[in-house]
N, C-alpha and C positions, 0 to 999 in steps of 0.2 A: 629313128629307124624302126623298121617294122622286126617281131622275133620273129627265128626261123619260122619253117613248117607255117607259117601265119601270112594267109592276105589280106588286101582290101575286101575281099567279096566276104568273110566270114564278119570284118566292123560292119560291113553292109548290113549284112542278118540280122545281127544284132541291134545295130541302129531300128532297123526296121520296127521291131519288138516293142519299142520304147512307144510309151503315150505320147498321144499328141503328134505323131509321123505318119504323115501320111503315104509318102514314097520317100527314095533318096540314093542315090548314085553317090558311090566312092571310088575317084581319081588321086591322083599320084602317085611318084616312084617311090620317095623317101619320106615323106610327109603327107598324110590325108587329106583330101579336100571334098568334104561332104557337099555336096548338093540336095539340101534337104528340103523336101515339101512339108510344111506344119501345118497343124489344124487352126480355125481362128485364138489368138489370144494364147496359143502356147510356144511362140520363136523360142525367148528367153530362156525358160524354164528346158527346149528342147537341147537349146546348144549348151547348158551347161551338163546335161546327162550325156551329150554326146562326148563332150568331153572327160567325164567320168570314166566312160565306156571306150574309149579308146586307150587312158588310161589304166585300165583294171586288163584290156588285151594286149597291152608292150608296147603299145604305138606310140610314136612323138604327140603333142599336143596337134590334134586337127588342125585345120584351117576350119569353119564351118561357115557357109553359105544357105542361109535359112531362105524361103522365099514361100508364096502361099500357095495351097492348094493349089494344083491345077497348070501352075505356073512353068514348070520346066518344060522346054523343046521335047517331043516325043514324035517317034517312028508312026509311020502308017497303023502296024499291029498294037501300038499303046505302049511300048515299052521306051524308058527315056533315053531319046537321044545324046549316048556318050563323048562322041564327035563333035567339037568343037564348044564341050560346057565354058571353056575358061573362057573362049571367044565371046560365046552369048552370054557371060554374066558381066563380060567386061560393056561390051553395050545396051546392055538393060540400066546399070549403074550411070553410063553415062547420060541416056535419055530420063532419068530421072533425074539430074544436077540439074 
């Protein structure tokens, strides 16, 4: 569970800060599901600070979904598309099997 006075958008911020992040959208009610864009070569190294960092802000253990540059659904204006992340990560995974 997330602590009071504390949402997703502020693990967002901070998410953001971290090397190697390139973008990254933070869903869920009870438990975080990062949708993180990484730089090449830094997935690994990014989801375990991510999970540091939600750690050190009260949060459950993430869920973290890493994916590369460029690669999340995004709005006409550039900003990533929120609606529907869990739909489109479920079918990007499956076109990859």
């Amino acid at each position: 569970t997330q602590p009071d006075g504390l949402d997703t958008a502020h693990l967002e911020y901070q998410i953001r800060l971290l090397a190697g992040v390139a973008d990254v959208a933070v869903t869920g009610e009870t438990v975080p599901v990062c949708y993180v864009e990484t730089l090449p070569g830094q997935q690994e190294r990014v989801v375990r600070q991510i999970a540091t960092t939600a750690e050190l802000l009260g949060f459950a253990r993430p869920v973290t979904r890493p994916v590369a540059q460029g690669t999340l659904p995004r709005t006409p204006s550039g900003k990533i598309r929120r609606v529907g992340l869990s739909t489109w990560w479920a079918a990007t995974r499956e076109a990859t099997a």
